[in-house]
Structure formats: structure tokens, C-alpha cells
C-alpha positions in Angstrom: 72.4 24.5 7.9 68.7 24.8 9.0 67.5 24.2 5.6 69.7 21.5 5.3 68.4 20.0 8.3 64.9 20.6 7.0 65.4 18.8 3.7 67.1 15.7 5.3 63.6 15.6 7.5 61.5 15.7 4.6 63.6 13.0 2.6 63.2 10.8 5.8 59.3 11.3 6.0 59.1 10.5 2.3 61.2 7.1 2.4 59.0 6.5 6.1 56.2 7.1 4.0 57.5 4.8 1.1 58.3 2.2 3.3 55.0 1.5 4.7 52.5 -0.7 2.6 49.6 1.6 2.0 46.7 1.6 3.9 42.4 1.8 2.6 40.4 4.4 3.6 36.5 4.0 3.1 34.2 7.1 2.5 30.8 7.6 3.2 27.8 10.3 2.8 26.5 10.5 6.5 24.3 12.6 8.9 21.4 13.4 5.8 19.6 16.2 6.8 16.3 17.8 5.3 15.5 21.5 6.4 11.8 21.4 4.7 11.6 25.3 5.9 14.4 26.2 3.5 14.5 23.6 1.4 17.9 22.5 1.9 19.7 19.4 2.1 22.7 18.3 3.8 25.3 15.5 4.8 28.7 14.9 6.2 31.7 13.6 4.3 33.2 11.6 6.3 36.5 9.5 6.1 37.9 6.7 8.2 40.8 4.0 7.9 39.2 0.7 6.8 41.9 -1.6 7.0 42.6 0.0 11.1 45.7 1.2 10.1 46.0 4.8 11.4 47.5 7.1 8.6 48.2 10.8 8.3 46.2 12.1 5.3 47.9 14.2 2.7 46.0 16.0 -0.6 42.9 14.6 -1.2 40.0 15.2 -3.9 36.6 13.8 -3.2 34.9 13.8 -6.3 30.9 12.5 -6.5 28.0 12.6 -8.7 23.8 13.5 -7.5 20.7 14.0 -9.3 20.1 17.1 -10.2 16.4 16.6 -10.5 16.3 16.0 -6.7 19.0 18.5 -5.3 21.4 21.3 -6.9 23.8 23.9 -6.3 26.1 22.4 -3.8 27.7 24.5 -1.4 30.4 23.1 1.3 31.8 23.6 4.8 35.2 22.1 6.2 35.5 20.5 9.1 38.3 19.5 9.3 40.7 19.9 6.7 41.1 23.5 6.3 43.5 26.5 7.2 42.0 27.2 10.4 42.8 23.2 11.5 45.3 23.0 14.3 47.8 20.9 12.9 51.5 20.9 12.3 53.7 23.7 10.5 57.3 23.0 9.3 60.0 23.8 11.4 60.8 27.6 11.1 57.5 28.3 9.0 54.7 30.0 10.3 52.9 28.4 7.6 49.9 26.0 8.0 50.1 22.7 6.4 46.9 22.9 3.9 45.6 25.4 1.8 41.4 25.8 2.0 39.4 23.4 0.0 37.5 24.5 -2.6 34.6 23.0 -3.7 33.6 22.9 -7.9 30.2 21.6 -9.1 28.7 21.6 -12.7 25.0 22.2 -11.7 24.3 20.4 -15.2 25.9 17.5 -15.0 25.9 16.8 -10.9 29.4 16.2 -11.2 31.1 18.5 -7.9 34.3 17.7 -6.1 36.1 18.9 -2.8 39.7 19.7 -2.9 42.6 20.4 -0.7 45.9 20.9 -1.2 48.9 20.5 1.1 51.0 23.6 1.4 53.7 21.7 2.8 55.6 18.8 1.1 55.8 15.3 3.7 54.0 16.6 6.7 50.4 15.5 7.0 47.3 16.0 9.5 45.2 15.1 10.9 45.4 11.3 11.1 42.9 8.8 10.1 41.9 5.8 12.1 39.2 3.6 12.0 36.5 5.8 13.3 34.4 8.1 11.2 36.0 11.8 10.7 34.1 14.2 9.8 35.8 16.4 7.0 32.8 18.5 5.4 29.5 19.2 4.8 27.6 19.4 1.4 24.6 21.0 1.4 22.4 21.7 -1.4 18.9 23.0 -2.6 16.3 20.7 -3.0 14.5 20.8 -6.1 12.4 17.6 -5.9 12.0 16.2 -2.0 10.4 13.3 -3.6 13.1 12.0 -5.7 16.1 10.4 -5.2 19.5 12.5 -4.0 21.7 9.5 -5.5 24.7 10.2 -4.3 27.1 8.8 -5.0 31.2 8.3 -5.4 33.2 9.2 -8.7 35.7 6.3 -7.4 38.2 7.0 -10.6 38.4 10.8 -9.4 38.3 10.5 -5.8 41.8 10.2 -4.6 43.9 10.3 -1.2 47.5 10.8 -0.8 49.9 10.3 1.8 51.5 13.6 0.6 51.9 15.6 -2.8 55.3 13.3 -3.8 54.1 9.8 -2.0 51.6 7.6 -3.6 47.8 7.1 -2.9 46.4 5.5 -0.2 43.8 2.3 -1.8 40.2 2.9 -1.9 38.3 0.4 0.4 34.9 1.0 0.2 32.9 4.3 -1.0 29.4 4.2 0.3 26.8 6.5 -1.8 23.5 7.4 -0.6 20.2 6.9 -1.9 17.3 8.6 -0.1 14.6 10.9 -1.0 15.9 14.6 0.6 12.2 13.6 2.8 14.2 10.6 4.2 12.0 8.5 2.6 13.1 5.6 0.5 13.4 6.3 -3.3 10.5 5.6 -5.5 10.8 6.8 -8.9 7.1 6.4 -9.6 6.0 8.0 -6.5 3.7 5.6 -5.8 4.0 5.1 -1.8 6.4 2.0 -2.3 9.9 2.3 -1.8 12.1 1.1 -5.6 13.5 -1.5 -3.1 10.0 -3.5 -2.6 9.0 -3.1 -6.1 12.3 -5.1 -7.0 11.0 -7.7 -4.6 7.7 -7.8 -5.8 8.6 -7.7 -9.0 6.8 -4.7 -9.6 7.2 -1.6 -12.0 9.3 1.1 -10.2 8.9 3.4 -13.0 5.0 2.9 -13.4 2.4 4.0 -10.3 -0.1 1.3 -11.8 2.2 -1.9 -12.6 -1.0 -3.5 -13.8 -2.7 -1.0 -15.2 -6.2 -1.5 -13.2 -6.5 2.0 -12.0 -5.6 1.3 -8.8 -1.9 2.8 -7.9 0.7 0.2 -6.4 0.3 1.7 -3.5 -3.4 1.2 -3.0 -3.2 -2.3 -3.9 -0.1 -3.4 -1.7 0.1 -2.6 2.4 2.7 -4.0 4.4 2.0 -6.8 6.6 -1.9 -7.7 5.2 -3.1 -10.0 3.0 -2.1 -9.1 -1.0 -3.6 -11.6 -2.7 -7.5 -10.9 -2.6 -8.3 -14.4 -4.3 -5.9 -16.7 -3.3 -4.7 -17.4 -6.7 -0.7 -16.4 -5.8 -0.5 -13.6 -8.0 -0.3 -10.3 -6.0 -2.9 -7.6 -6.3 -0.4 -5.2 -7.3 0.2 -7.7 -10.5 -3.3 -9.1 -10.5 -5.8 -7.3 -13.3 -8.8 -8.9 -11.3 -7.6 -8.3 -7.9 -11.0 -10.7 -6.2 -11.0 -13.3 -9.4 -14.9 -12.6 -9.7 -14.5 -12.7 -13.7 -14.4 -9.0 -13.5 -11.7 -6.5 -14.4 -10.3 -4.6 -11.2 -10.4 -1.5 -13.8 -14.0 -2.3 -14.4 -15.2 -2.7 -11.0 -13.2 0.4 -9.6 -13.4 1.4 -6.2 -17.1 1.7 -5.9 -18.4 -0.2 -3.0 -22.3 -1.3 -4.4 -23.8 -3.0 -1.0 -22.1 -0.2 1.2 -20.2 -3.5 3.4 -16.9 -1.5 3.4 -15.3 -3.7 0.7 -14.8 -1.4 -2.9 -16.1 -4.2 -5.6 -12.9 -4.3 -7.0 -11.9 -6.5 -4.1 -15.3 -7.9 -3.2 -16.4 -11.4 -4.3 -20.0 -10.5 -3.8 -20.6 -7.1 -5.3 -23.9 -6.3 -4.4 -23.6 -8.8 -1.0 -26.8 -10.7 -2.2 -24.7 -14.3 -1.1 -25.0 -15.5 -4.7 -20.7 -14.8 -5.5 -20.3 -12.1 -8.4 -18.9 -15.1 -10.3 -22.0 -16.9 -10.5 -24.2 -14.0 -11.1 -22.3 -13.0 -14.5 -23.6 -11.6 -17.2 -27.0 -11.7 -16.9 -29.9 -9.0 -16.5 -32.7 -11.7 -15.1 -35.5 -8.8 -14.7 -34.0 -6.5 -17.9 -34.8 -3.9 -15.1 -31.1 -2.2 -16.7 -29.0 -3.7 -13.6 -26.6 -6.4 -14.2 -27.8 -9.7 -11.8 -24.2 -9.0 -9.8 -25.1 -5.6 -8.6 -29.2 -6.3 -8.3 -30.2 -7.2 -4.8 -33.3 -8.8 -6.6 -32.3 -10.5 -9.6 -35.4 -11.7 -11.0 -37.6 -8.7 -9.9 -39.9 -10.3 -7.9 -40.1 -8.3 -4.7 -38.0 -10.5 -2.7 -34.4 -9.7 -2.3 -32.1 -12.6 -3.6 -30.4 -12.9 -0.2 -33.6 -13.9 0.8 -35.1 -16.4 -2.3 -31.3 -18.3 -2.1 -30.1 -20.6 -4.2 -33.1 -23.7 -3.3 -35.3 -24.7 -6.3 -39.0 -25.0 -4.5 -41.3 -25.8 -7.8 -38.1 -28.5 -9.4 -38.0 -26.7 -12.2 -34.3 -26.1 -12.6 -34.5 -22.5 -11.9 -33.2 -21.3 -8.6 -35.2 -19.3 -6.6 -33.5 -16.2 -6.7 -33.7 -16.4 -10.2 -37.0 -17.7 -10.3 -40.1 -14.7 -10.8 -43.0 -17.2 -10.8 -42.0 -18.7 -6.9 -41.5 -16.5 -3.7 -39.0 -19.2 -1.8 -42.0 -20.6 -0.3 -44.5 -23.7 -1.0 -47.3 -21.8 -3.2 -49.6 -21.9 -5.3 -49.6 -18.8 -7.6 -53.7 -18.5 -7.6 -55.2 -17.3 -4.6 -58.7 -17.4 -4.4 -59.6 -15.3 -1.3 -58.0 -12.1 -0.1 -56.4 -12.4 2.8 -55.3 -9.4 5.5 -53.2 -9.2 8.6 -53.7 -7.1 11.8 -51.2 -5.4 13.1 -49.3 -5.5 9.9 -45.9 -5.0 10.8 -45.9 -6.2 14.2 -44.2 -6.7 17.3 -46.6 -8.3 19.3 -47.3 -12.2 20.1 -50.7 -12.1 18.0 -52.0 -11.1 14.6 -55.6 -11.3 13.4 -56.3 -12.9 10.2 -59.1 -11.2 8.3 -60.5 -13.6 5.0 -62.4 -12.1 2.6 -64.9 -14.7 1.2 -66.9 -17.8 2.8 -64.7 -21.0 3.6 -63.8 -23.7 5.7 -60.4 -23.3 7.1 -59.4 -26.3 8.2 -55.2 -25.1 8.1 -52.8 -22.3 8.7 -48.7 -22.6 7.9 -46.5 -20.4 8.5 -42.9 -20.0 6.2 -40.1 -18.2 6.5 -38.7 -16.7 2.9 -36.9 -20.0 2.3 -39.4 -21.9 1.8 -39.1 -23.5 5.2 -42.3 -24.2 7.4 -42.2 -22.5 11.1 -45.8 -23.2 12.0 -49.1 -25.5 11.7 -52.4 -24.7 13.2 -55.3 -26.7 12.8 -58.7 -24.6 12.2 -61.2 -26.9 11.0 -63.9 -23.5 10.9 -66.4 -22.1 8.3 -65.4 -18.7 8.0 -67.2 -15.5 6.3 -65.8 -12.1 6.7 -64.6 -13.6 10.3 -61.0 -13.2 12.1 -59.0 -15.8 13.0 -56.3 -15.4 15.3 -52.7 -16.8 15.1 -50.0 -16.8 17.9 -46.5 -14.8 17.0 -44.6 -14.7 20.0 -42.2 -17.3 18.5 -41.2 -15.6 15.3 -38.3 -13.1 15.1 -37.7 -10.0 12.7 -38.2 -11.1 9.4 -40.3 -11.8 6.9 -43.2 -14.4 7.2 -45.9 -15.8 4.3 -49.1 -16.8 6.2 -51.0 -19.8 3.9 -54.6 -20.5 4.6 -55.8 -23.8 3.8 -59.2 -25.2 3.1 -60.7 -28.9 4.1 -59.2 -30.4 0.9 -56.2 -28.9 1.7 -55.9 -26.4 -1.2 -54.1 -23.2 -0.8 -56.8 -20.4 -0.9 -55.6 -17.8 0.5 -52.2 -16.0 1.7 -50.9 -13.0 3.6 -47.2 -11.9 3.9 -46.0 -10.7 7.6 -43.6 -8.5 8.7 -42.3 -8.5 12.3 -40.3 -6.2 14.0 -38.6 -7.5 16.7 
């Protein structure tokens, strides 16, 4: 009579079971963990009703896939679905309802699957609602924390029954996972940007240099700042002349020539002389061995470009900086007298002018580099091996050319002047 009794329960549960339309259940990998110490990775299974309905589960495989080159030999620890879980036994049976799950992994392949078995036909625990349950932990060894785990759900294996007899519940959703065991974002090229921002950039995931400059992806491209050097809408990372100066990124490399803080690969103005690496191209004005767009003195005259500029003082279609035969300044290029300052550099407010040869002086200018005139002093006074004095209290560091001037007003003499402010 008891077993009778016992089989007209279990026909019950089954039509009970039958009867109901059958719910989803969603899985998901959660909880990842990296222990760097032992190199070991792990996460939670974990199981919940998507659709709200509450549902007892019943046999059950979990079956997923990972890489192998990031993680291997899976282990696994129930936590709920086990012998030792407090859940019903049949009537008259000192029996518990599930059998231990055992875990099977090819550590070739990264094919593994968790499976439990119900001992008992139509009784099922414990029940499933809409909140996360935890029902294991897989935890593996890492062989690569820099590649991917890709996890992720076998969803024609994986299966969930209401009991052995009864069909399966319907798979809602089964969330993989994705993440280095580091918990950083996957990037197959190891580069320092996530596969994700490549996509969006259009990038190369599987390549460190998407445009083969030299520079890695990651070097080129930083969150948040400006990644397009020269404006011209094509991203660094993508760009083969990252500072459109006419020069090859892998060219220029990451040497920084004028020591601004600014590798040449990115600067306009290599050798920060003001005349733009563009314009400078590819000429050696002096032959002195030094490309014009890393010489700070392109035509080898003494004065640094950033000095001569770009001005044209003699008209004859030469700029200055290019220009050997002019200084930046109004010149002649004969002097006839020598001509000597004192103190020379100088801080002070006065220098004394010392003119080797018999003349009358009837002027004195005074230039910066540029060719532009500071100062005029008339003289009007016969001099012989005599000092003149001129007044420097006005003038600032720099450079200075000091012209001396005779009654026709013909340059005979001049004297450069260095003051140190």
C-alpha cells in the first residue's frame, strides 16, 4: 500500500509538472576571480529563472567551451546542487534527491561540462527564481593572463530538466564571458587597447602596429586626448604620417631633435627652428650632412634660422634663413674698419666702441637679428684708434649688430653684441 501510495504521488508530480507551460532559465559566468599568486582562475555558475517563474530544477548539464591558450584544467566545486544539499527525500527513503556532479573536461579541445543527476524520479530542489543561484565554481590554471578566457556556453549541450521523465525547461539567455584572467579587457594583440576599441576605431585587433609606423597602437592612441596630430581626420593609430610634415612616422621615429618634449614623429617642426618641417624638405642648404629640417642653421651662416626668419633683407628671393651672404640685418658684406666692443657680452647700460682706423663717424644703428633697427645715434666725430661710447640699458638678452657709419653714410664698420640680461 505505501508503495502504491508513492507511485500515485510521483504520477501526480509528473502530470503537475506536464501541466505547467515551461519556464526559461538564463545562465551566466559570474564572480571572475584572478589569484596572480597561484595562478588560478575562477567563476561562479550561476542560474536563475528569467521569465520570474519560480521552478524546481531537475537533472541538469552545463556544458561550455574556453580558450585553452588562456586557462586549462578545469576543476569544480558545488554549491549547491550536490549530495550534501538539504533538500527533499522520498517518502520512506533515506535517500537524497541528487547524486554528486561530476565535472568532464577535454584539456584539448576546452570543451568541459558539469553534470548532475537526480536520484529520485519527480521530486526536485532547490527552486529557481529570478535571482542569481549560485550552483558551482570552475576554477582553472592560467596559462596566459593576457589572453582572453572566452567562455562561453555550449547552448545545444547545456540542458535543464524539470525531472529525469518531464521535459526541459527553455533556454533564455546564456551569458559567456570575455576577459583577460587579469580582468583586463581582451586584446589579442596585446597592444594596451582593449579588441572592443579597436572594432570602433577600426583598428587591427590582431596586429600591435595597425599602420605599420613603428609605433604600437597603444602608443599612438590615449583615451580622452587629441588622436589626430594634424587635423586631417584620419587617426594616428591609422595615420602613416602621424604630424602630416611630408615625413613618414616610421622615419621620424620617436627621436625628439630640438629636445621640446614632442618625439618628431608627432612634431611639425622637427628641429623647432619656426620654419614647419614641411617647408624645410628635402634640402641640405649648407651640405654640412644635416637635412635643413633637423639643422637649427640652414644655410651655415652662424646665425640660427629661428633667428634669420623667413624676411628677405637684400630682395633677392632668398629668405634669410636660407640666405648665407645676409645676416637678417641691413649690411653691407665689406667692412672696411675693424670694429670691437667692451664689455663683450654684457649686462650693463654701456659698451665702448673701439675702431680700428682713422674716420669720421657721423652714425651708429643698432639691429636686432631681424633686420629690424632698435637704435640711432648721431656722432658726427673724426676718430683714430678712439672709443666711442653707446648707451644699452634699453636692450634685452639677445643678440645685437652694432653698424658704424661714416659722413657719406657708408657702412664701414660693424660689431655684433651680445647681452645678458
Amino acid at each position: 500500500m505505501k508503495t502504491k501510495s508513492l507511485f500515485t504521488l510521483l504520477v501526480a508530480l509528473m502530470i503537475a509538472f506536464s501541466a505547467k507551460a515551461q519556464t526559461q532559465f538564463d545562465l551566466q559566468f559570474g564572480n571572475p576571480t584572478y589569484k596572480e599568486v597561484v595562478d588560478s582562475f575562477c567563476v561562479t555558475i550561476q542560474i536563475r529563472s528569467s521569465d520570474e517563474q519560480v521552478f524546481s530544477i531537475g537533472s541538469h548539464t552545463f556544458f561550455f567551451n574556453y580558450n585553452t591558450n588562456s586557462i586549462n584544467f578545469p576543476t569544480y566545486q558545488s554549491l549547491a546542487f550536490d549530495s550534501t544539499y538539504l533538500c527533499e527525500v522520498a517518502p520512506g527513503y533515506n535517500l537524497p534527491i541528487y547524486f554528486r556532479p561530476r565535472l568532464g573536461a577535454s584539456t584539448d579541445s576546452g570543451d568541459a561540462n558539469v553534470t548532475t543527476i537526480m536520484n529520485l524520479k519527480g521530486l526536485g530542489c532547490p527552486e529557481v527564481s529570478g535571482e542569481w543561484i549560485d550552483a558551482g565554481i570552475v576554477c582553472f590554471a592560467v596559462i596566459d593572463p593576457t589572453a582572453s578566457v572566452n567562455l562561453q556556453w555550449n547552448t545545444d549541450k547545456t540542458d535543464v530538466n524539470y525531472n529525469e521523465d518531464l521535459p526541459r525547461h527553455e533556454q533564455g539567455e546564456l551569458m559567456g564571458l570575455d576577459v583577460r584572467p587579469d580582468g583586463k579587457e581582451p586584446d589579442a594583440d596585446n597592444d594596451g587597447l582593449s579588441d572592443a576599441l579597436e572594432a570602433e576605431l577600426t583598428s587591427n585587433p590582431d596586429s600591435n602596429d595597425s599602420d605599420g609606423d613603428g609605433i604600437l597602437d597603444g602608443d599612438e592612441y590615449a583615451e580622452g586626448a587629441n588622436n589626430d596630430t594634424d587635423g586631417d581626420e584620419l587617426l594616428d593609430i591609422l595615420d602613416r604620417d602621424d604630424d602630416g610634415d611630408g615625413l613618414l612616422t616610421a622615419d621620424e621615429g620617436t627621436t625628439d631633435t630640438d629636445d621640446d618634449g614632442i618625439a618628431d614623429y608627432l612634431d611639425p617642426d622637427d628641429d623647432g627652428d619656426s620654419v614647419l618641417t614641411a617647408d624645410e624638405l628635402p634640402t641640405d642648404t649648407d651640405g654640412d650632412g644635416i637635412n635643413n629640417h633637423l639643422d637649427d642653421d640652414d644655410d651655415g651662416d652662424g646665425f640660427p634660422t629661428i633667428d634669420e626668419g623667413t624676411g628677405d633683407v637684400d630682395g633677392d628671393g632668398v629668405p634669410d634663413y636660407l640666405d648665407a651672404e645676409v645676416t637678417g640685418i641691413e649690411e653691407e658684406l665689406v667692412r672696411l674698419l675693424a670694429v670691437e666692443l667692451y664689455p663683450n657680452p654684457t649686462n650693463g647700460d654701456q659698451v665702448r666702441i673701439l675702431i680700428d682706423g682713422e674716420v669720421q663717424v657721423s652714425t651708429l644703428k643698432v639691429y636686432n637679428v631681424k633686420g629690424a633697427l632698435l637704435q640711432e645715434v648721431a656722432v658726427n666725430k673724426q676718430v683714430a684708434s678712439e672709443a666711442l661710447n653707446l648707451s644699452t640699458g634699453h636692450l634685452t638678452s639677445g643678440i645685437y649688430f652694432i653698424n658704424v657709419y661714416d659722413a657719406a653714410s657708408q657702412l664701414v664698420g660693424q660689431a655684433k653684441l651680445v647681452m645678458t640680461r
